[in-house]
C-alpha distance (Angstrom), angle and dihedral (degrees) to the residues before:
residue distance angle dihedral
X1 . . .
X2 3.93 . .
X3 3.64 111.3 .
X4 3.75 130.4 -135.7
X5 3.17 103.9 -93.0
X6 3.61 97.2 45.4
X7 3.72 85.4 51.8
X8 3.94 90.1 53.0
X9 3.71 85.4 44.2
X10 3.71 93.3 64.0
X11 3.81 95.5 37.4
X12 3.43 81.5 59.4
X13 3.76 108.6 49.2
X14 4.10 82.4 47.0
X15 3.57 94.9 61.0
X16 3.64 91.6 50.2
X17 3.69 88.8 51.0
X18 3.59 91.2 66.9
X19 3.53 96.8 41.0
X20 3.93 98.9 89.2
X21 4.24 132.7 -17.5
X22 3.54 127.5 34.5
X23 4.10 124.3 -89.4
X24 4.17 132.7 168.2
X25 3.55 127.4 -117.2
X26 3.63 108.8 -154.1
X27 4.20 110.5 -156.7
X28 3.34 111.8 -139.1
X29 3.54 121.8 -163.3
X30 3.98 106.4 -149.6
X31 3.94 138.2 17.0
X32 3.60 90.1 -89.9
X33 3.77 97.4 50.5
X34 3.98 93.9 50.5
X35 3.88 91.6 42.0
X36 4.10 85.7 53.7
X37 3.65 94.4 41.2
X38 4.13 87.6 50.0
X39 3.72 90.3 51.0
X40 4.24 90.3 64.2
X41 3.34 83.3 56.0
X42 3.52 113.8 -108.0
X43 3.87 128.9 173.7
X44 3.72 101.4 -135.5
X45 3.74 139.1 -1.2
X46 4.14 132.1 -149.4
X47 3.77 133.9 -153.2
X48 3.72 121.8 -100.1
X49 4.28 110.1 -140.6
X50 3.32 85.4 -175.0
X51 3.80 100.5 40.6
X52 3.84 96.0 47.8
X53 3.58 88.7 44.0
X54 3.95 103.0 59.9
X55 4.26 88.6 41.8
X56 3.67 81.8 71.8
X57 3.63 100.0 39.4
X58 3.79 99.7 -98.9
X59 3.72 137.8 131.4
X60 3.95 108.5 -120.6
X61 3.79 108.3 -81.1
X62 3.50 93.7 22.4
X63 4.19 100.3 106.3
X64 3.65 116.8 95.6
X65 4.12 115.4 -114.7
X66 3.78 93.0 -102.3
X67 4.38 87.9 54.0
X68 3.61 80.9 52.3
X69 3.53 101.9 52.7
X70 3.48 96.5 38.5
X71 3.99 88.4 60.3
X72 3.55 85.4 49.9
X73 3.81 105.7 50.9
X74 4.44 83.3 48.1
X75 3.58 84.7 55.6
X76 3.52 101.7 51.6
X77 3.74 94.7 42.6
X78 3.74 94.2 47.5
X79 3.90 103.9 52.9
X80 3.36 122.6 46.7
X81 3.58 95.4 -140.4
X82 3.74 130.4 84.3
X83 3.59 113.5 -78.8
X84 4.42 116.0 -147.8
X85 3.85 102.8 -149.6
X86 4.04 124.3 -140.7
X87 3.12 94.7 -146.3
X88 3.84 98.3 175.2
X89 3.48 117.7 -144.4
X90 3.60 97.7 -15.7
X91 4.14 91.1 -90.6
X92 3.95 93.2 -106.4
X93 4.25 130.1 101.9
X94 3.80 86.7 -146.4
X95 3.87 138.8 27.1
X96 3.82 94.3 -96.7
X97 3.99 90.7 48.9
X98 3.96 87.9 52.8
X99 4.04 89.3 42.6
X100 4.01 84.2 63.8
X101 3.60 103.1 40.9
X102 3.99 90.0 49.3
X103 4.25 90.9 46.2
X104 4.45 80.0 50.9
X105 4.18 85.4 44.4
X106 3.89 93.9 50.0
X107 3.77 84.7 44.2
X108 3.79 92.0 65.1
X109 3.88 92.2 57.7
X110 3.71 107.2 -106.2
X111 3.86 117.4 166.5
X112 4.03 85.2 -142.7
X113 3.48 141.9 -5.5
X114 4.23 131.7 -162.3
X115 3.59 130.1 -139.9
X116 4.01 114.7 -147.7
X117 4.01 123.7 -149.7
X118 4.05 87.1 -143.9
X119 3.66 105.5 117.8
X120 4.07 103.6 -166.7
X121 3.68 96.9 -119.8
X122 3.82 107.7 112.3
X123 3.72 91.0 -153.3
X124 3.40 98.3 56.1
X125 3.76 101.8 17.9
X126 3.84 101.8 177.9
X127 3.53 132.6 55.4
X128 4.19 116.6 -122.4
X129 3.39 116.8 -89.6
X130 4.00 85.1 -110.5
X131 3.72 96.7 56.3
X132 3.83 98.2 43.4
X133 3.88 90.9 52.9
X134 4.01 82.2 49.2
X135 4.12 99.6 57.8
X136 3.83 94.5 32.0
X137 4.36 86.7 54.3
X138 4.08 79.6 52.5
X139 3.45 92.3 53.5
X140 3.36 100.8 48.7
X141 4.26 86.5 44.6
X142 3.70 81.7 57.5
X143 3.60 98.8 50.3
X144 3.41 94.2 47.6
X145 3.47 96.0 52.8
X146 4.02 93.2 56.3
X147 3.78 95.1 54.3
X148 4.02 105.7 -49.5
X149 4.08 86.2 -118.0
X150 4.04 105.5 100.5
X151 3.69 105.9 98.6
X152 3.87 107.6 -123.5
X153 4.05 124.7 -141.5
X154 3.59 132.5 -152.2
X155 3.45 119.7 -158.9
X156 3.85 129.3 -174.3
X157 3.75 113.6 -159.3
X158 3.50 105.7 -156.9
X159 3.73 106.1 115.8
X160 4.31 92.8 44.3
X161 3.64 91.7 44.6
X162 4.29 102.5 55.1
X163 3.71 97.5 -96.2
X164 3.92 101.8 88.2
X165 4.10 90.9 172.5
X166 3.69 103.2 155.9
X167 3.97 98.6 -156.7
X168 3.55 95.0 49.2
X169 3.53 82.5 46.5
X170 3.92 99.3 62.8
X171 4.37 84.7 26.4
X172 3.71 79.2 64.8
X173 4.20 96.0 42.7
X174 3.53 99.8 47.3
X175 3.82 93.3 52.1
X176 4.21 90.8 50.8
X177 3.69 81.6 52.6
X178 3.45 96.6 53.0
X179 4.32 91.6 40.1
X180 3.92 78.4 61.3
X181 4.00 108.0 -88.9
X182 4.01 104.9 156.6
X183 4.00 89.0 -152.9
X184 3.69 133.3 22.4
X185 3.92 127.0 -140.6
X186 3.79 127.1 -176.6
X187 4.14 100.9 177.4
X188 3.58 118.4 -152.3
X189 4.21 100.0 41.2
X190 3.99 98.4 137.1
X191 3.81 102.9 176.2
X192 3.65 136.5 69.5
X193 3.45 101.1 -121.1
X194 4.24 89.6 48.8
X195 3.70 85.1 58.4
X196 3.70 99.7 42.8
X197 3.72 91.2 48.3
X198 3.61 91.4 56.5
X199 3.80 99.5 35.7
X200 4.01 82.4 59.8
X201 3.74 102.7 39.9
X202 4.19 92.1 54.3
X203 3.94 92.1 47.0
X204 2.97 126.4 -177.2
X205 3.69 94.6 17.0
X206 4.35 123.7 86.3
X207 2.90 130.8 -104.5
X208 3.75 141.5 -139.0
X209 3.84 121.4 -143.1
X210 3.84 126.0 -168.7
X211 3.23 118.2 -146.3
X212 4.09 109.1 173.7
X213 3.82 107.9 147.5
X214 3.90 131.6 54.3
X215 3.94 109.4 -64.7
X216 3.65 137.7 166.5
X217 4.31 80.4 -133.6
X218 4.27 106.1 122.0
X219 4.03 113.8 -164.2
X220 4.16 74.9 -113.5
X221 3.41 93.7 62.9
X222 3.52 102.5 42.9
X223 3.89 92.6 44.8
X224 3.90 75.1 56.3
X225 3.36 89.8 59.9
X226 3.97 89.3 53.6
X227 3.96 94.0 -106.8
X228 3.84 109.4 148.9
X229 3.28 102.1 -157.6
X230 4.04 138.2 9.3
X231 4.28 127.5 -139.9
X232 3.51 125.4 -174.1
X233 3.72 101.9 -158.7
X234 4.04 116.4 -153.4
X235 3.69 89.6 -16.2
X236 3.89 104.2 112.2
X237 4.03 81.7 43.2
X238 3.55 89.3 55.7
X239 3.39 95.7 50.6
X240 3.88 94.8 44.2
X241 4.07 78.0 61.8
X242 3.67 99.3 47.8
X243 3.94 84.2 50.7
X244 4.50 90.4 49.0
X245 4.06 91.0 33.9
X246 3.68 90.2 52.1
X247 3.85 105.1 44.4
X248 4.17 86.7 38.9
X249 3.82 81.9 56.7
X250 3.71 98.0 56.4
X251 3.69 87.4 35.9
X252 4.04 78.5 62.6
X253 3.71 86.7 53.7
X254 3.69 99.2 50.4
X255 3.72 89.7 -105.3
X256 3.58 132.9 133.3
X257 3.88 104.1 -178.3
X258 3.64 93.8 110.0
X259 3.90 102.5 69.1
X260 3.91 83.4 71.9
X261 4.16 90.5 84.2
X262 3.99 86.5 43.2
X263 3.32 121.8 118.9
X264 3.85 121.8 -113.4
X265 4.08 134.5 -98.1
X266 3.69 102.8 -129.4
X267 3.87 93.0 36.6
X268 3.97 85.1 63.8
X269 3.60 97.5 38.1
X270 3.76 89.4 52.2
X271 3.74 94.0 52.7
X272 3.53 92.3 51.4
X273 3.24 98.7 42.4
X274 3.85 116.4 120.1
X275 3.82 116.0 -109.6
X276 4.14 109.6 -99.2
């Protein structure tokens, strides 16, 4: 179990993070991915919904809140650095039900957590401007009220959920940064000028940029951009599937020419195994 302190620690070393440059924050999607991913030496990690979900045979936002903070409270404990939670919606059908599901998240011993403005229903797929503002104010209530030091996200869904409206995109960011999100994150912005635009409008707090699909985007260019730091959602998830979907297709085939890209036995069993 992590203690306190440690867990202050990393709260910590996360807000400083954001506090000037531009870094990545790789989402693994298991214990083994983050412990990997924290081997090559990177400064932070965040949770993969969709990741987590489809190692246990789920469609992303499938898992029930207590799967979900489970996965959490392993990944906190297992990686010494600080861990950024997706933590969906914020697990609750009304402010006070996301209030106590983001007190439980904190509990775990995430560094951060974000709130999205997806609602789940496919016919109406974001919340109002109104509500959203109304559960991620409850979030930051609870956050404050367990120690003030999680860094809290706000996330507009716009651009990931078929309505890829700009304004209301940064209409919706600068009113979660004024409910109390410490840094803003619209998903799915794929041009320069998207990013600039909202980079500007949200001034002076970061921002979070996915980038989860081959693009010609370098952390340089972003931090050019004035990004301060740089996710990659279930990417590295998808590609650990492409990898298993491929070889168990040629497996299919009665071919084995696929295990020549895998990666080796002792190389795993060395990075897992325990210090002596």
């Amino acid at each position: 179990m992590t203690s306190l302190s440690a867990t202050s620690a990393k709260r910590s070393a996360f807000r400083q993070l954001h506090e000037s440059g531009c870094f990545l924050l790789p989402n693994p999607w298991d214990l083994g991915s983050a412990l990997y991913l924290e081997s090559l030496g990177f400064k932070a990690l965040a949770s993969s919904s969709a990741g987590f979900a489809w190692s246990r045979g789920q469609a992303d936002g499938a898992l029930s809140r207590e799967q979900v903070l489970a996965h959490l409270k392993q990944l906190a404990e297992a990686t010494s650095l600080p861990v950024n939670a997706d933590f969906e919606n914020g697990f609750g059908s009304d402010a006070q039900g996301v209030a106590e599901s983001v007190r439980l998240a904190v509990a775990t011993g995430v560094a951060g957590l974000s709130i999205e403005d997806a609602s789940g229903d496919p016919s109406n797929p974001i919340f109002d401007l109104d509500t959203a503002v109304v559960r991620l104010r409850a979030a930051r209530v609870a956050i404050d009220q367990s120690g003030g030091d999680t860094l809290l996200v706000g996330r507009a869904e716009n651009f990931i959920t078929g309505r890829p409206d700009l304004p209301d995109t940064i209409a919706r960011l600068k009113a979660y940064a004024e409910a109390g999100a410490d840094c803003l994150y619209a998903p799915g912005l794929r041009t320069r000028e998207q990013i600039a635009a909202v980079v500007a409008a949200v001034a002076p707090k970061p921002v979070n940029v996915l980038v989860g699909w081959p693009s010609d985007f370098t952390l340089g260019s972003l931090a050019a951009l004035g990004v301060r730091r740089v996710s990659v959602g279930g990417a590295l998830a998808r590609a650990a599937w492409g990898g298993l979907m491929r070889a168990a297709t040629s497996l299919a085939e009665g071919r084995f020419d696929e295990f020549a890209s895998a990666a080796s036995g002792p190389e795993l069993n060395a990075l897992f195994k325990p210090p002596s």
